[in-house]
PLY file of the C-alpha trace (Angstrom):
ply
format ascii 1.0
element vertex 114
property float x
property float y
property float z
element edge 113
property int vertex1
property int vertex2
end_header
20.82 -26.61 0.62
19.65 -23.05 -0.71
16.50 -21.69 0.81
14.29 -20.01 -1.26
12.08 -16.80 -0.35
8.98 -16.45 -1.88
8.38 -13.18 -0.58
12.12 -10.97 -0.50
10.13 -7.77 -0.46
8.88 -5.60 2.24
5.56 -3.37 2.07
3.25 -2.06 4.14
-0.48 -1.16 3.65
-2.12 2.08 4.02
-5.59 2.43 4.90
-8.07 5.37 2.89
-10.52 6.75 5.10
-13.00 9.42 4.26
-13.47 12.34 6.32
-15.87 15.14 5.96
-14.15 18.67 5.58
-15.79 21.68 5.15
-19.08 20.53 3.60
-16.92 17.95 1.16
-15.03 14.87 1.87
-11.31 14.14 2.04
-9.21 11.14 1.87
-6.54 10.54 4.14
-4.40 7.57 4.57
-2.90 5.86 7.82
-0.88 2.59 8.07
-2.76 -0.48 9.10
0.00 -3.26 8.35
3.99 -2.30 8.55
6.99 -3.91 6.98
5.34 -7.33 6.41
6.83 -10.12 3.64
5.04 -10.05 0.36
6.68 -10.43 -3.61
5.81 -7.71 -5.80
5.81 -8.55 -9.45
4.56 -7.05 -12.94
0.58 -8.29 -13.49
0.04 -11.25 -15.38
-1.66 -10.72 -19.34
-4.63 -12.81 -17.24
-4.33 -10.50 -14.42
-4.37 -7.23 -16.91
-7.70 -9.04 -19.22
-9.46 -9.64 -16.01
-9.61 -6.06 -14.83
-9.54 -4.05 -18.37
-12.78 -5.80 -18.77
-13.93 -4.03 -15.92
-12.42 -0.84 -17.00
-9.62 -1.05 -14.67
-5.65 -0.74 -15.43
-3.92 -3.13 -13.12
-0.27 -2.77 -13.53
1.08 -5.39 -10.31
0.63 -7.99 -8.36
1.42 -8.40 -4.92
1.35 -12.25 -3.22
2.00 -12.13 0.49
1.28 -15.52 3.03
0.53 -12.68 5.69
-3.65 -12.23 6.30
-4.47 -8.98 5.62
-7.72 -6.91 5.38
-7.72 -5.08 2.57
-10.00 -2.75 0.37
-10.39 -0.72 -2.58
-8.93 2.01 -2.39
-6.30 1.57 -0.31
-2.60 1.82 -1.04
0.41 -0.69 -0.83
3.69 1.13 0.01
6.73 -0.40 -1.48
10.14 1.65 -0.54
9.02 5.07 -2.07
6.78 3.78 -4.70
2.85 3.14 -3.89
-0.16 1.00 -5.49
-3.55 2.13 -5.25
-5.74 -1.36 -4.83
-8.05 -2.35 -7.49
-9.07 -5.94 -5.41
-7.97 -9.01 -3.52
-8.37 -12.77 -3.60
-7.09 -15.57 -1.84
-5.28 -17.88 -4.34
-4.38 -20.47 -2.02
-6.83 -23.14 -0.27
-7.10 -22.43 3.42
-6.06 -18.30 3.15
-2.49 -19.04 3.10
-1.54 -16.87 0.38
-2.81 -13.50 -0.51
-2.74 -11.90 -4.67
-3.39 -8.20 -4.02
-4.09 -6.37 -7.34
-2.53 -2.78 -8.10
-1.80 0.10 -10.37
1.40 2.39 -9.31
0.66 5.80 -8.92
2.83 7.94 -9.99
3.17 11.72 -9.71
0.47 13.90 -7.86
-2.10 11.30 -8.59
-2.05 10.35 -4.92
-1.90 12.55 -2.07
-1.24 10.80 0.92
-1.19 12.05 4.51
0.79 10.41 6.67
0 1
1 2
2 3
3 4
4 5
5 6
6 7
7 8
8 9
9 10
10 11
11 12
12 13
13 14
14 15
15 16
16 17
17 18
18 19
19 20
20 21
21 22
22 23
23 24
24 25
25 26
26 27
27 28
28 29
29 30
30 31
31 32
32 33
33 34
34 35
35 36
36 37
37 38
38 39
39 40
40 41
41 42
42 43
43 44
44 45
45 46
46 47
47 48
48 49
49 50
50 51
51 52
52 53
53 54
54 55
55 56
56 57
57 58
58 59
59 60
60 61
61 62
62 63
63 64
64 65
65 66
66 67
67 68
68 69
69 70
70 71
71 72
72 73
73 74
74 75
75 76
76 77
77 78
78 79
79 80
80 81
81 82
82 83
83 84
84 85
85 86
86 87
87 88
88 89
89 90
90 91
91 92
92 93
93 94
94 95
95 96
96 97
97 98
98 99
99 100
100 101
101 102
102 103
103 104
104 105
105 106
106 107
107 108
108 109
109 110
110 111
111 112
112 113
């Protein structure tokens, strides 16, 4: 019998905090979850309508069965590319799986501090 693997990718999460440099304020970014299962996939047209109504460009999903605590602005790190975090939901009855709504940045449109 094949076993199948809902989740074949690994990511971690970075957290955004805001610290106050020199009379202005900085972001800076510091792992809170490592290496934990999760499936990242191209946004549904749903998924896209949803937040483009909102002014938002969502451009992946991530699902993951692993409870996380995440916010806006953070950043999912998959291999070398990263996802700034437009929102969460739990899409499962009883928390058991996790839909974590991104847009890859690309470039310099991120600087992260690790």
């Amino acid at each position: 019998m094949l076993g199948l693997n809902l989740c074949p990718h690994s990511v971690s999460l970075l957290k955004k905090y805001i610290a106050c440099v020199g009379g202005g304020q900085e972001a800076s970014y510091s792992y809170s979850y490592r290496n934990f299962p999760a499936m990242v996939a191209p946004a549904s047209s749903q998924v896209k309508l949803y937040y483009a109504q909102r002014q938002l460009t969502v451009s992946h999903s991530i699902f993951t069965g692993k409870q996380i605590a995440v916010n806006l602005g953070d950043v999912v790190q998959f291999g070398d590319r990263l996802f700034a975090v437009h929102g969460a939901q739990n899409i499962l009855e009883g928390g058991r799986l996790w839909q974590i709504d991104c847009f890859e940045v690309t470039g310099t449109e991120l600087n992260i501090q690790m």
